[in-house]
N, CA, C and O atoms as a MOPAC input file, in Angstrom:
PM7 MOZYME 1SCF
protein

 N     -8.71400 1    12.61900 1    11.77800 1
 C     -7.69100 1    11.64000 1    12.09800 1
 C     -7.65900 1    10.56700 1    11.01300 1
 O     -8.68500 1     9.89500 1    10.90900 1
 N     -6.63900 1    10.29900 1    10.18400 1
 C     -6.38900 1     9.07200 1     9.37300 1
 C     -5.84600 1     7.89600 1    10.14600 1
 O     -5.05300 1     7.70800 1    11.06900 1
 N     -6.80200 1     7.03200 1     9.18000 1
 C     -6.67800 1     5.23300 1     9.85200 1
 C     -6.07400 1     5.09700 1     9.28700 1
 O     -6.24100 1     5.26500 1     8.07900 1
 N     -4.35000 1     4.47200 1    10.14700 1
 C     -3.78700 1     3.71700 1     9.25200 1
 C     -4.02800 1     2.35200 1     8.63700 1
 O     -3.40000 1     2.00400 1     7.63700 1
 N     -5.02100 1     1.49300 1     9.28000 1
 C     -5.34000 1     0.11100 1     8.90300 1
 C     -6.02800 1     0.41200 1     7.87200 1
 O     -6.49700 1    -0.60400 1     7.35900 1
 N     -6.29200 1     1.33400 1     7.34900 1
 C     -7.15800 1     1.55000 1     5.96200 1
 C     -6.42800 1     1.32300 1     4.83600 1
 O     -5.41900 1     2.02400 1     4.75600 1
 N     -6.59800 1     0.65300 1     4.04600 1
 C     -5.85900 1     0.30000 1     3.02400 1
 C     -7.56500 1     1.12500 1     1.11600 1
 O     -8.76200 1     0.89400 1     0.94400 1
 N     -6.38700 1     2.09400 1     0.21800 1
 C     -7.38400 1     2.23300 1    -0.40400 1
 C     -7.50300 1     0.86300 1    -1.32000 1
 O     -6.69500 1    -0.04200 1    -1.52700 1
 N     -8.54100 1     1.04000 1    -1.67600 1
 C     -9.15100 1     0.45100 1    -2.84200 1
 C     -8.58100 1    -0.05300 1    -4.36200 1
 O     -8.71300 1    -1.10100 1    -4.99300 1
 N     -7.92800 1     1.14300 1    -4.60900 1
 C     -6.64800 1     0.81400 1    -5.46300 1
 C     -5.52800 1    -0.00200 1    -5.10300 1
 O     -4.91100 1    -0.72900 1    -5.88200 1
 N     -5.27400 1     0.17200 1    -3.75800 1
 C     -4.07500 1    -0.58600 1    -3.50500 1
 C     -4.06100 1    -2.23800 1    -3.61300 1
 O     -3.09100 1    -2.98100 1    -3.76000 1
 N     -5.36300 1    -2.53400 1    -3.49900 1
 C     -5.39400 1    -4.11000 1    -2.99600 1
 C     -5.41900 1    -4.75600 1    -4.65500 1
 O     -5.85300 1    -4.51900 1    -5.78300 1
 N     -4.45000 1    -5.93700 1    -3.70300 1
 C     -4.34100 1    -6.59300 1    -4.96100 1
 C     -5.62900 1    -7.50500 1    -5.88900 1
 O     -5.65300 1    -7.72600 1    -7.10000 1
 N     -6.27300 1    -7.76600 1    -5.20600 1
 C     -7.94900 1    -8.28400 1    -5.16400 1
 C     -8.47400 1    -7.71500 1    -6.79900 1
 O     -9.01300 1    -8.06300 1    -7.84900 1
 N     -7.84200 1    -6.57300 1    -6.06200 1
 C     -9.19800 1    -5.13600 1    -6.95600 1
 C     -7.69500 1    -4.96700 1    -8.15700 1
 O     -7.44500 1    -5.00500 1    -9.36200 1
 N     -7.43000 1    -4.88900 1    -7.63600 1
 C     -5.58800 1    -4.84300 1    -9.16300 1
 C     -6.25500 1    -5.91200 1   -10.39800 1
 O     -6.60800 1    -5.70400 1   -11.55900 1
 N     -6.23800 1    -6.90700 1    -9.69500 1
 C     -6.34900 1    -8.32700 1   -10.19200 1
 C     -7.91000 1    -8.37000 1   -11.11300 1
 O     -7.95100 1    -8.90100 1   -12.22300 1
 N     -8.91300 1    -7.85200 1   -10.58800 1
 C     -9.90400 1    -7.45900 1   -11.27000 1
 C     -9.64400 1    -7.03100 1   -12.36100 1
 O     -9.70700 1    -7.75900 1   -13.35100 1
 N     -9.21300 1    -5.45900 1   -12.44100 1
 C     -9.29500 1    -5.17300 1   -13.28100 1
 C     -8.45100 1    -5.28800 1   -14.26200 1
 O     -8.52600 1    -4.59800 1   -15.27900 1
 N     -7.44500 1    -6.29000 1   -14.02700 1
 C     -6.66000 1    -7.01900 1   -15.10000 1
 C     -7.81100 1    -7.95900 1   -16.04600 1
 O     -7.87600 1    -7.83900 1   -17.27000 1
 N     -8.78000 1    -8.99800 1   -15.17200 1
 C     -9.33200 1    -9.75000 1   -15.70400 1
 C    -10.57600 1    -9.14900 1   -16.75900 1
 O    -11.16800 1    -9.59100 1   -17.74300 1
 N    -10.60200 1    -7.96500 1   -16.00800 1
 C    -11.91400 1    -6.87800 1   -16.87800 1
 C    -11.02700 1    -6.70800 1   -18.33000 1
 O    -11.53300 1    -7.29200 1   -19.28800 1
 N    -10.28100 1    -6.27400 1   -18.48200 1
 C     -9.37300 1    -5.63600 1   -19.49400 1
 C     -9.22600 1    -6.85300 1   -20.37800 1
 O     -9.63100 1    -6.70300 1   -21.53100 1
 N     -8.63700 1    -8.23200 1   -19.99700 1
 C     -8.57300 1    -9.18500 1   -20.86800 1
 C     -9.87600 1   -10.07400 1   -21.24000 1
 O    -10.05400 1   -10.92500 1   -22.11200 1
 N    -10.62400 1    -9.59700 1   -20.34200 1
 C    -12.09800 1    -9.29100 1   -20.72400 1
 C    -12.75100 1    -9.20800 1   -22.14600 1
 O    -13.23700 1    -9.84500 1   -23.08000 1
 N    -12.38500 1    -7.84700 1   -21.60100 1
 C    -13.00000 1    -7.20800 1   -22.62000 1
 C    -12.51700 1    -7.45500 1   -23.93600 1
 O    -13.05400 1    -7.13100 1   -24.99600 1
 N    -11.41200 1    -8.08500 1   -23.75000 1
 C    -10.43400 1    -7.96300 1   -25.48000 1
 C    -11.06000 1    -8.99900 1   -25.94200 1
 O    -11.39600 1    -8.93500 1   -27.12400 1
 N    -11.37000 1   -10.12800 1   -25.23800 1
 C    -12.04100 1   -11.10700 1   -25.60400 1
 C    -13.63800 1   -10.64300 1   -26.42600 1
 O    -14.09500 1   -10.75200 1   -27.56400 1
 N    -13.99500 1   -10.22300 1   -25.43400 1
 C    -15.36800 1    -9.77700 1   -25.90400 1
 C    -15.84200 1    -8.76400 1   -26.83200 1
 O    -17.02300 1    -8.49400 1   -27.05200 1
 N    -14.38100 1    -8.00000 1   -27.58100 1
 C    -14.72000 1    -7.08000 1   -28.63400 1
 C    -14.19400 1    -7.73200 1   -29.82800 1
 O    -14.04900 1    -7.03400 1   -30.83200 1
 N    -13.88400 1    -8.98400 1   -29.86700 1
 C    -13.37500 1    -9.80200 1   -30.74200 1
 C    -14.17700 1   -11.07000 1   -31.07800 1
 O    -13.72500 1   -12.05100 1   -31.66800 1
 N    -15.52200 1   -10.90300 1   -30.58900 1
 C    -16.93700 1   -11.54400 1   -31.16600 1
 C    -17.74400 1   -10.66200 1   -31.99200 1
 O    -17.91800 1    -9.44400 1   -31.99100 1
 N    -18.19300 1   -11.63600 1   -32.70800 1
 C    -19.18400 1   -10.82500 1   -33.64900 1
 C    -20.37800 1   -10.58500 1   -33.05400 1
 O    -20.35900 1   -10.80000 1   -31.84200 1
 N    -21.65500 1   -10.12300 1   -33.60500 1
 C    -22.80100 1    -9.01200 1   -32.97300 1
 C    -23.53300 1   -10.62400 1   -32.39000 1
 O    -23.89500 1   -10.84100 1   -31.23400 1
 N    -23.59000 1   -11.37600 1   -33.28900 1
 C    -24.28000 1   -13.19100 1   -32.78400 1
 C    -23.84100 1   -13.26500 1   -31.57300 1
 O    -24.35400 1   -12.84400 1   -30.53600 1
 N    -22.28100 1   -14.15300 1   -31.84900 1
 C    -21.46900 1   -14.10600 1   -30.41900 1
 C    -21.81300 1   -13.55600 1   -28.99300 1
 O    -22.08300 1   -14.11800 1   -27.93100 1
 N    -21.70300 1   -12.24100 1   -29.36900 1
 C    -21.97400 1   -11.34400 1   -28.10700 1
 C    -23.09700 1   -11.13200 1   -27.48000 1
 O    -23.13900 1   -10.81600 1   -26.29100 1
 N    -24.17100 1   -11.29400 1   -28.26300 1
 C    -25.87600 1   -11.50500 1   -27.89700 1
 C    -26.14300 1   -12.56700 1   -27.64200 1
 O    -27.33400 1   -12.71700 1   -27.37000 1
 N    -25.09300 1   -14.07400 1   -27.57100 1
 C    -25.48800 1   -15.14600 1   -26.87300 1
 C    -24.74100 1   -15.72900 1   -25.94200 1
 O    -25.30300 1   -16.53000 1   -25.19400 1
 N    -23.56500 1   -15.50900 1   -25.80500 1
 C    -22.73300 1   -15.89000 1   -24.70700 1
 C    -21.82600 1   -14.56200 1   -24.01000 1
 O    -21.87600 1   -14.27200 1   -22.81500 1
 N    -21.01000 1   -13.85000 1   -25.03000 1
 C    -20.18300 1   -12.56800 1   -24.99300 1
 C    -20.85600 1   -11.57900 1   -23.87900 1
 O    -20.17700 1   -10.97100 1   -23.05200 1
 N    -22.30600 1   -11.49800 1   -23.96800 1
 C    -22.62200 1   -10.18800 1   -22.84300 1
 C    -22.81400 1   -10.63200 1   -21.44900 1
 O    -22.70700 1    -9.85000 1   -20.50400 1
 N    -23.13500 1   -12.05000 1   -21.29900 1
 C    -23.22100 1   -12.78600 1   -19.98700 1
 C    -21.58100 1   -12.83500 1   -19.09000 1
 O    -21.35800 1   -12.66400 1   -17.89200 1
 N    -20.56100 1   -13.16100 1   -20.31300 1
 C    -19.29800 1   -13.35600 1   -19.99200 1
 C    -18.72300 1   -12.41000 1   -19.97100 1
 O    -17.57200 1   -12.74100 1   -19.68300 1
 N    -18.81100 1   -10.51900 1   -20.19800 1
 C    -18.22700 1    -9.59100 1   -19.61900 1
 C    -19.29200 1    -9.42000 1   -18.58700 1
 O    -18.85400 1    -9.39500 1   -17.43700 1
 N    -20.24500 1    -9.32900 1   -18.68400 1
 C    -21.43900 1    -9.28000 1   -17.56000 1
 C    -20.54600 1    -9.84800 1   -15.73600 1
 O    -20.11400 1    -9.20400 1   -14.78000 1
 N    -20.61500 1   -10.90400 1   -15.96800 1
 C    -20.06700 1   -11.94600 1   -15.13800 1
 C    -18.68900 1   -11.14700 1   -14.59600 1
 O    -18.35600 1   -10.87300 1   -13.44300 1
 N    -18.08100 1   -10.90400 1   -15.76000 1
 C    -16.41500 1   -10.54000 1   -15.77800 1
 C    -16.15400 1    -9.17600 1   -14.61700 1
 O    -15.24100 1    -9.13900 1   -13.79200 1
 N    -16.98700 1    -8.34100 1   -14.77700 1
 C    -16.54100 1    -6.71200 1   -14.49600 1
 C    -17.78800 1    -7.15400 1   -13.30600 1
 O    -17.63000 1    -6.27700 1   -12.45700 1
 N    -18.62800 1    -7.81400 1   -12.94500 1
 C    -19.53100 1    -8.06900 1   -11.62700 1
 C    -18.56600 1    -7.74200 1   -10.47600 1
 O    -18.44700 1    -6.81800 1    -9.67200 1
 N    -17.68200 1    -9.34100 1   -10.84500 1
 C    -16.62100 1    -8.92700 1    -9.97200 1
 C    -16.10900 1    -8.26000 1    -9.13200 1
 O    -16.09600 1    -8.24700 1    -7.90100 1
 N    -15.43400 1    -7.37500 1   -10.36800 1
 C    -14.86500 1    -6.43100 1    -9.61500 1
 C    -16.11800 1    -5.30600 1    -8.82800 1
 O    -15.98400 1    -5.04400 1    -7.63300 1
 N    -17.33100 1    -4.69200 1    -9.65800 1
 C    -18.03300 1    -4.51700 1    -9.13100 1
 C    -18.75300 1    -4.35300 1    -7.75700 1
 O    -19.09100 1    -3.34000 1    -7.14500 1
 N    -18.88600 1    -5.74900 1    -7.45700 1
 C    -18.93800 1    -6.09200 1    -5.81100 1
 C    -18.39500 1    -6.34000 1    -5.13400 1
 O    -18.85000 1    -6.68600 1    -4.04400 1
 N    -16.77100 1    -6.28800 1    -5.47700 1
 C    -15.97200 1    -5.95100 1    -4.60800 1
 C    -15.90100 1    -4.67500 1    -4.32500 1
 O    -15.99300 1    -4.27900 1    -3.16400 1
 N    -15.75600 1    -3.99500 1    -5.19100 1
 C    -15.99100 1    -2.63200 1    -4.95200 1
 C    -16.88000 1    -1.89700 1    -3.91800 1
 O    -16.72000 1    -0.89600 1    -3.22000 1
 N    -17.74700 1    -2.67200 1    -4.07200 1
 C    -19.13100 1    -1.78500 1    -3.11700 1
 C    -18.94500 1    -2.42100 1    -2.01800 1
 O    -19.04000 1    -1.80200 1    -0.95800 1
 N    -18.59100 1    -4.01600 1    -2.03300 1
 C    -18.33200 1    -4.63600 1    -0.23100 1
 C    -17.37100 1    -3.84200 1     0.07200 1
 O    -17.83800 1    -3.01600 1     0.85600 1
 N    -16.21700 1    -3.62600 1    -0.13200 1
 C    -15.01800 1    -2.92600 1     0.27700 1
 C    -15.28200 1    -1.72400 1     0.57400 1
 O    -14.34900 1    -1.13800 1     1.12300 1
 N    -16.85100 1    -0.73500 1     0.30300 1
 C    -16.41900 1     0.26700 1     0.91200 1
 C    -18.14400 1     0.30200 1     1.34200 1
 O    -18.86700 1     1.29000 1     1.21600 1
 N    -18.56300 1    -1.03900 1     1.87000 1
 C    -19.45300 1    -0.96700 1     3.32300 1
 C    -19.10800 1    -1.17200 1     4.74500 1
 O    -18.36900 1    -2.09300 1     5.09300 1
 N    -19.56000 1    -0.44200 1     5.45900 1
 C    -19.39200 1    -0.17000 1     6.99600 1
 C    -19.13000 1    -1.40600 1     7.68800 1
 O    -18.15900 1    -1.71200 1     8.38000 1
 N    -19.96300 1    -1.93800 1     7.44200 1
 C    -20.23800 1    -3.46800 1     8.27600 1
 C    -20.05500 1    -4.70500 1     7.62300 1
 O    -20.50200 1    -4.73800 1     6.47700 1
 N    -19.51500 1    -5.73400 1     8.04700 1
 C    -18.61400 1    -6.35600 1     8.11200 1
 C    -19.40800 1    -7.28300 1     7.41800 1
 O    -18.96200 1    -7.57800 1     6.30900 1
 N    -20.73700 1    -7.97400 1     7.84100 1
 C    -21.50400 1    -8.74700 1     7.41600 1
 C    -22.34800 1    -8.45900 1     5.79300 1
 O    -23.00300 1    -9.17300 1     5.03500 1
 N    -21.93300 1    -7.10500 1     5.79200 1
 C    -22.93800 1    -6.40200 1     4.47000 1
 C    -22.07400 1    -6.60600 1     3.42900 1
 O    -22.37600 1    -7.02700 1     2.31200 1
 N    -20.07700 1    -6.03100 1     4.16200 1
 C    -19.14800 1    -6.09300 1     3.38300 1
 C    -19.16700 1    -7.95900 1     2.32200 1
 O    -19.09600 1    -8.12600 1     1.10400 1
 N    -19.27500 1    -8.88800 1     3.31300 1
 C    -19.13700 1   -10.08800 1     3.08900 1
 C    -20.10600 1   -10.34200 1     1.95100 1
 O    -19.62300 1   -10.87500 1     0.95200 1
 N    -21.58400 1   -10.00100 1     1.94300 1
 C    -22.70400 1   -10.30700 1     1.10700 1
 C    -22.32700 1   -10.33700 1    -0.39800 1
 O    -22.42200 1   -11.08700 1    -1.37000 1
 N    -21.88200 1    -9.20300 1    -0.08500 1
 C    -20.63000 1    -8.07600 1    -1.58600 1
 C    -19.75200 1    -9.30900 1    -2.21800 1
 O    -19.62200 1    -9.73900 1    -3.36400 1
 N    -19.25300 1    -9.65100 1    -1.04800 1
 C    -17.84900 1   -10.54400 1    -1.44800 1
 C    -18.58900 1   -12.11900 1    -2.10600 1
 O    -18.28100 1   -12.70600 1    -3.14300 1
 N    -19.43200 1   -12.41800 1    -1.27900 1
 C    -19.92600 1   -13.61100 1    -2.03400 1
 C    -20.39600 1   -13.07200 1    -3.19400 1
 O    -19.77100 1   -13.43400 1    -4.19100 1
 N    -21.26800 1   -12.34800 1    -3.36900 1
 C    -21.97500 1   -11.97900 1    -4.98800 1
 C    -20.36400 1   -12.20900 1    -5.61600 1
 O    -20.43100 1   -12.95800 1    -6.59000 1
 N    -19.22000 1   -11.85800 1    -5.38300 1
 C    -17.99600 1   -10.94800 1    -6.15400 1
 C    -17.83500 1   -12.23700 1    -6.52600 1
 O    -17.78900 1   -12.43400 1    -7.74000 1
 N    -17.71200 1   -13.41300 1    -5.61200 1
 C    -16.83700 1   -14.21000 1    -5.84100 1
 C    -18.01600 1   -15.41100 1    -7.13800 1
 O    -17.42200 1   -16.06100 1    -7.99900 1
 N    -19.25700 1   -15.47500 1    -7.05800 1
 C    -20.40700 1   -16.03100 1    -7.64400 1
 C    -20.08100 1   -15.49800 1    -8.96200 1
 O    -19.98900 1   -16.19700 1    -9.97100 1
 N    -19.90900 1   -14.22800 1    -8.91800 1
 C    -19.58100 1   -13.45700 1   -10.42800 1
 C    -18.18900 1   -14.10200 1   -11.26200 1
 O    -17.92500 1   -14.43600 1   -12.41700 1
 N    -17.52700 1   -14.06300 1   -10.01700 1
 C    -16.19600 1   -14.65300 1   -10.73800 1
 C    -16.22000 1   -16.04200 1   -10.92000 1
 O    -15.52300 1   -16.16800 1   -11.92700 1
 N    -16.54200 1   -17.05200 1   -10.61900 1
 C    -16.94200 1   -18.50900 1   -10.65500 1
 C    -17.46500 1   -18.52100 1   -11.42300 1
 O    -17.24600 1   -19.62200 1   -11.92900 1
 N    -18.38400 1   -17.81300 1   -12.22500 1
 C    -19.66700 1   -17.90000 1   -13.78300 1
 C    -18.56800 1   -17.82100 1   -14.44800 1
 O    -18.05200 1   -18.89400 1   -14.76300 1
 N    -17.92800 1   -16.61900 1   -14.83300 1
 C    -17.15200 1   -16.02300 1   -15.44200 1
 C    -16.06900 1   -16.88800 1   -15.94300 1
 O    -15.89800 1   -17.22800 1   -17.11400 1
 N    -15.26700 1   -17.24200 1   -14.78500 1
 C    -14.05300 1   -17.89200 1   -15.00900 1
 C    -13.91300 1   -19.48700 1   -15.06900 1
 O    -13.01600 1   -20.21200 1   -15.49700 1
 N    -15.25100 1   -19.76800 1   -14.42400 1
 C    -15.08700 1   -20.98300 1   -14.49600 1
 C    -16.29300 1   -22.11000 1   -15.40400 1
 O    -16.47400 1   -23.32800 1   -15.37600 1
 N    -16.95200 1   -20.94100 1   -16.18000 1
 C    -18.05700 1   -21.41600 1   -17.14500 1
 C    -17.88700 1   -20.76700 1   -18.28700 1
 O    -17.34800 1   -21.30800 1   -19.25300 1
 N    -18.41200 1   -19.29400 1   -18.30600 1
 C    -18.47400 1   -18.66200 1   -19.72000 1
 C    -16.92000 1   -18.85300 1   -20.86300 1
 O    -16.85000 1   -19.11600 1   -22.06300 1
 N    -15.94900 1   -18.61000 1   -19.93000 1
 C    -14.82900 1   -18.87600 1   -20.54900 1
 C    -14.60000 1   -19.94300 1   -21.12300 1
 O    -13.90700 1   -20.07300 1   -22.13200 1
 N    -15.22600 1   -20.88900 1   -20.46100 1
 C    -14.73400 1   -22.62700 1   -20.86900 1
 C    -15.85300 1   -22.55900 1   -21.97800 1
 O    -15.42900 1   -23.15100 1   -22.97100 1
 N    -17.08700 1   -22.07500 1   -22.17900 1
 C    -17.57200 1   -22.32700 1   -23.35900 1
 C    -16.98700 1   -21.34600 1   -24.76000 1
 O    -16.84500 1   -21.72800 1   -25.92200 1
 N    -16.78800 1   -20.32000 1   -24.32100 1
 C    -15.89100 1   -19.75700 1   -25.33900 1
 C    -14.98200 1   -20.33200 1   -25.77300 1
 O    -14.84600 1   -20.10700 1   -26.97600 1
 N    -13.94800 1   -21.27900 1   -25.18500 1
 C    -13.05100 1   -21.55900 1   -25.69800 1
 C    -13.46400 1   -23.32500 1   -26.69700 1
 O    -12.91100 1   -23.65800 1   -27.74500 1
 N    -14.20800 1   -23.88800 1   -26.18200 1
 C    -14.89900 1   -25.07400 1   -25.96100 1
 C    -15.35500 1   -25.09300 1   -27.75500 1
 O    -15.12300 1   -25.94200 1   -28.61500 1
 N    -16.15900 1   -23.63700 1   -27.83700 1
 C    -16.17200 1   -22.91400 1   -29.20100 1
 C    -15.80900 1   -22.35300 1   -30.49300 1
 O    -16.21100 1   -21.93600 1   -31.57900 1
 N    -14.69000 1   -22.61700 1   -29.64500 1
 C    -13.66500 1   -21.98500 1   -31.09300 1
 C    -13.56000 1   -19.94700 1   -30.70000 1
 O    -13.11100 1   -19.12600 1   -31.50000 1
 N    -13.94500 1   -19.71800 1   -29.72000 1
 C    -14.40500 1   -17.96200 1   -30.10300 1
 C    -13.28100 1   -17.23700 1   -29.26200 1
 O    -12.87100 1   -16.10700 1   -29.52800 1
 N    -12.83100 1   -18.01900 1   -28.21800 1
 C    -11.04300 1   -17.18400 1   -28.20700 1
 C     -9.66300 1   -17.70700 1   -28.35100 1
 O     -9.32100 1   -18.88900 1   -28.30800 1
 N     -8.88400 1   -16.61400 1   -28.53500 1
 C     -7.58200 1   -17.44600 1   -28.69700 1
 C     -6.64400 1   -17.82100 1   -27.87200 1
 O     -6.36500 1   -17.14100 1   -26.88500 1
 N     -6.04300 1   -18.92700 1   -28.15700 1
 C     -5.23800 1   -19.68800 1   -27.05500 1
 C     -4.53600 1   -18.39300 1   -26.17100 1
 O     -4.84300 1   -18.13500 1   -25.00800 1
 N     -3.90800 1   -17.92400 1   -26.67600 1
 C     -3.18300 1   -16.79400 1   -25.60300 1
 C     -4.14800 1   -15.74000 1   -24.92700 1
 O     -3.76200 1   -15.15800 1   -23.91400 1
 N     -5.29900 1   -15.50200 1   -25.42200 1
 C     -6.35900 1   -14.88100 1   -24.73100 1
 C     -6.99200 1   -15.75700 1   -23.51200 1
 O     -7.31500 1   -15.36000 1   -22.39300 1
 N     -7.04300 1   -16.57100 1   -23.85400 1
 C     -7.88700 1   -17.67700 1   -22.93200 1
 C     -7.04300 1   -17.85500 1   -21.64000 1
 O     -7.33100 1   -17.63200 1   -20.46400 1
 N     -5.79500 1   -18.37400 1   -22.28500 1
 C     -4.43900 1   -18.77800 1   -21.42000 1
 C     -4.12100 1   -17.44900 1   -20.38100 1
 O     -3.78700 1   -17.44400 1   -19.19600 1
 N     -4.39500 1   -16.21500 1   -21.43900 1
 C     -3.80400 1   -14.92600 1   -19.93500 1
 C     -5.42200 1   -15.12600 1   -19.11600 1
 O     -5.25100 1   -15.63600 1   -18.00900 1
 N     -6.49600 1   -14.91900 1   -19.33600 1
 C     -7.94200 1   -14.39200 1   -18.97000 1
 C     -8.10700 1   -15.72600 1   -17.59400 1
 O     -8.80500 1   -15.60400 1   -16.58800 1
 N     -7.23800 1   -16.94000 1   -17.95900 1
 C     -7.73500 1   -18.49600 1   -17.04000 1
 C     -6.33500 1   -18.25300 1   -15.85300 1
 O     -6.29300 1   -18.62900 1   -14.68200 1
 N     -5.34300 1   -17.54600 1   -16.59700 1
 C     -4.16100 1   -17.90700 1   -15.26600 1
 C     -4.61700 1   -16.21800 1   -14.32200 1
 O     -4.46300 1   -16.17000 1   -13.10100 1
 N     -5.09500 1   -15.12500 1   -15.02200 1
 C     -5.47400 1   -14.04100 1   -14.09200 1
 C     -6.97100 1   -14.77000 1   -13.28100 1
 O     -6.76800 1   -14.63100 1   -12.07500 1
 N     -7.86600 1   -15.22500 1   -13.42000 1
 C     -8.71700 1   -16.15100 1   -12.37400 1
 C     -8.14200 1   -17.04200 1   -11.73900 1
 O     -8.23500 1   -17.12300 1   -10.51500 1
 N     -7.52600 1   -17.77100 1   -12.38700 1
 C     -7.07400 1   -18.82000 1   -10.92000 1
 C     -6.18200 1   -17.99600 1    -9.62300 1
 O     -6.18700 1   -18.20200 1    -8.40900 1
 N     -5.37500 1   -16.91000 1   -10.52900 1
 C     -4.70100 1   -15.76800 1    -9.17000 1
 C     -5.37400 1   -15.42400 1    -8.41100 1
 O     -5.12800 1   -15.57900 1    -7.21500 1
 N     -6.73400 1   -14.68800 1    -8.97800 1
 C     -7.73300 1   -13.97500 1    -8.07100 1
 C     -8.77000 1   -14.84600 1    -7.48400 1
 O     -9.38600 1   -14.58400 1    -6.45100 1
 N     -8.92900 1   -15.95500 1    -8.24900 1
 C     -9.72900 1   -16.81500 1    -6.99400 1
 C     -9.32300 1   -17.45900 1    -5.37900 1
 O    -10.10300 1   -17.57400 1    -4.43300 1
 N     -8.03200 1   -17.77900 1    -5.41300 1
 C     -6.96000 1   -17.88500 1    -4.44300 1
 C     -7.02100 1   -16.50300 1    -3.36600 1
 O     -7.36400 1   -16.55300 1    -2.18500 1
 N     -6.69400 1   -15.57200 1    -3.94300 1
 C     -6.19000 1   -14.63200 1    -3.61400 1
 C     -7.77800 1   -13.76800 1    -2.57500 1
 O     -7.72100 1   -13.41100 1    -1.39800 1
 N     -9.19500 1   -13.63900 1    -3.64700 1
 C    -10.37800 1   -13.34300 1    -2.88300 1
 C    -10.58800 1   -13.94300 1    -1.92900 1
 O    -10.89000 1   -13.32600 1    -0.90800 1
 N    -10.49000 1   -15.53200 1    -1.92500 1
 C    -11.01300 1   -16.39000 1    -1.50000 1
 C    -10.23200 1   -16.07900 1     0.16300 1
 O    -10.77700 1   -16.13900 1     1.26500 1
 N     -9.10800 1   -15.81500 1    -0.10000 1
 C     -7.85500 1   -15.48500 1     1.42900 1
 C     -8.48100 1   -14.30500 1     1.77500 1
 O     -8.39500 1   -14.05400 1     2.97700 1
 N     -9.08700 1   -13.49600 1     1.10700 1
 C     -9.52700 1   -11.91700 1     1.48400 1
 C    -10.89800 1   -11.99200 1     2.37200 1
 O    -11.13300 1   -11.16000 1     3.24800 1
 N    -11.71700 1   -12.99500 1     2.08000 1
 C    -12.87900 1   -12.92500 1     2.71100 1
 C    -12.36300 1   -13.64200 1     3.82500 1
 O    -12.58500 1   -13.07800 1     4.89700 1
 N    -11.67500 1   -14.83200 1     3.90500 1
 C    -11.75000 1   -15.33700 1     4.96900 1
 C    -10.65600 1   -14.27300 1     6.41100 1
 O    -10.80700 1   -14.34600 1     7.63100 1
 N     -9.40900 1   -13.19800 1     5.45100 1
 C     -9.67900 1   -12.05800 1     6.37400 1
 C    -10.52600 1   -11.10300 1     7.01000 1
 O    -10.45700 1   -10.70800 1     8.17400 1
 N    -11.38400 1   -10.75600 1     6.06600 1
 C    -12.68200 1   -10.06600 1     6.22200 1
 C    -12.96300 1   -10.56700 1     7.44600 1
 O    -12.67800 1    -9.85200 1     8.40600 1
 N    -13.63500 1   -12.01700 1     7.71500 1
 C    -14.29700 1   -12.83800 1     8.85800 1
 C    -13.42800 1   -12.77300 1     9.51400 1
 O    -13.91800 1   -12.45400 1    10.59700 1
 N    -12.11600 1   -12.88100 1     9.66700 1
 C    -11.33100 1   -12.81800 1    10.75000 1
 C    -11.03400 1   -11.41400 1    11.57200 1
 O    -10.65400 1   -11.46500 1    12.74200 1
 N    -11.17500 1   -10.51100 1    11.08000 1
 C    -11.14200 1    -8.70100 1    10.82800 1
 C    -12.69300 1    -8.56200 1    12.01400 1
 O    -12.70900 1    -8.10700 1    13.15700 1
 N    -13.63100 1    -9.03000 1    11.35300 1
 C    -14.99100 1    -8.76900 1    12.02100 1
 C    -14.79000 1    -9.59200 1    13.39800 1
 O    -14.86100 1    -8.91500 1    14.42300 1
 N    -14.54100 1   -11.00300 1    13.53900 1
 C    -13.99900 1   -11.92600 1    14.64500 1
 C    -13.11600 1   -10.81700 1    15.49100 1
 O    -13.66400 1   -10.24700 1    16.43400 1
 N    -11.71100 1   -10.50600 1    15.14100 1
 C    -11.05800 1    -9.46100 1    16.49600 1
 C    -11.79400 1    -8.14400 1    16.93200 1
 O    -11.69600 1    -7.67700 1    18.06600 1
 N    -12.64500 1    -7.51300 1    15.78400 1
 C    -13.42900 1    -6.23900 1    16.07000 1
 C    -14.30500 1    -6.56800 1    17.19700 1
 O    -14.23400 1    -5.95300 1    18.26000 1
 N    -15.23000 1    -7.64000 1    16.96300 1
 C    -16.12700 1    -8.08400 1    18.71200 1
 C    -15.23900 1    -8.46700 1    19.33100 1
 O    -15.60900 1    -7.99200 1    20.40500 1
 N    -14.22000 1    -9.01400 1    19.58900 1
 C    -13.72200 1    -9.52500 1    20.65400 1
 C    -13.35000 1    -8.23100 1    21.88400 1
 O    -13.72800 1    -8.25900 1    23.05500 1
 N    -12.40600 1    -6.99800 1    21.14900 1
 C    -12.34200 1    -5.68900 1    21.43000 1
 C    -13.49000 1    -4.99200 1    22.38300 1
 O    -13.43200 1    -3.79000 1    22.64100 1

């Protein structure tokens, strides 16, 4: 029997949005030199693709509370990421304005946007006991 309340993994915009930020990511991070990347660059794709990462794996645990654990790591990953490593890169001189500018307006989307997802999550687990 297929659930329709199942939504895949691909579909959500959460996980879309990830791997937008992975991709402009990465462009960033293959556009440091071998220095660069061994002192800030591997922490800041590190951070970057976590993300999506643990969303990934919360999104496809059973339980609701395990799912959530996922989601905080996801969202901890994305807060380093977007709201530190980037700012010293740029702070640096080491990306460029239009790199920075797409990599800062795709985080502020997906921080909004996770941030509404978990607090469905908790609301999702909330009607499941009530049932």
């Amino acid at each position: 029997m297929e659930n329709k309340n199942y939504i895949p993994l691909e579909k959500l915009e959460v996980y879309q949005l990830a791997r937008e930020l992975s991709r402009t990511g990465w462009k960033i991070y293959e556009q440091l030199n071998w220095q660069d990347k061994k002192i800030i660059g591997d922490q800041f794709i590190t951070a970057t693709d976590s993300y999506g990462a643990n969303l990934t794996e919360g999104y496809l645990r059973h339980h609701f509370l395990d799912k959530i654990k996922f989601y905080y790591n996801a969202r901890a990953s994305l807060k380093e990421a977007g709201g530190y490593w980037i700012e010293l890169l740029k702070e640096r001189g080491k990306v460029s304005e239009d790199d920075y500018k797409k990599y800062v307006r795709t985080y502020q989307d997906v921080s909004v946007r996770f941030q509404n997802f978990i607090t469905a999550t908790y609301k999702a687990k909330t009607n499941y006991e009530i049932q």
